[in-house]
C-alpha positions, 0 to 999 in steps of 0.5 A, a space after each residue: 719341194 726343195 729348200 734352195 733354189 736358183 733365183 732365190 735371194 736367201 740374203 746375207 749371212 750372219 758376219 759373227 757365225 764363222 764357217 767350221 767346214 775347213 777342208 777335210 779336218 772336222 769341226 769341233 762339237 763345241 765350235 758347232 755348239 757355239 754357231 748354233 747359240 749364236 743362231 739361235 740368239 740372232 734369230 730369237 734376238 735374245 743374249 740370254 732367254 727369259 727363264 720361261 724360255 730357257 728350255 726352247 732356247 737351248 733346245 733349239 741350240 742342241 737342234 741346230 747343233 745336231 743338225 749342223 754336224 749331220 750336215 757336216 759329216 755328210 759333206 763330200 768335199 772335192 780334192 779331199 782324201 778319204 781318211 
């Protein structure tokens, strides 16, 4: 079952998250590091965890990090030259 579909209202996205696809030239890891934190504060809606949380939150930032650069790197952009 796919994730997106047509039809599907997914809402608005998240004004402070910045894209970091710009054409051909790669995101930096701590460009991406830093949308992933910003994710995870906007859905946790904590700045900073609890200690008991410390490590679930910055596990899910290094998730949504990882994530994100797979994604990243797997993007086939049109009218980009191959390097």
């Amino acid at each position: 079952m796919p994730l997106f579909s047509e039809g599907v209202n997914l809402g608005v996205m998240c004004r402070s998250i910045k894209v970091l696809r710009e054409g051909a030239t790669p995101a930096p890891s701590e460009e991406i590091e830093a949308a992933a934190l910003q994710f995870v504060r906007k859905i946790s809606g904590f700045s900073k965890p609890a200690h008991h949380n410390e490590d679930v939150f910055n596990q899910a930032v290094l998730e949504i990090s990882s994530a994100s650069q797979r994604l990243l790197d797997s993007l086939q952009i049109r009218g980009a030259k191959a390097s």
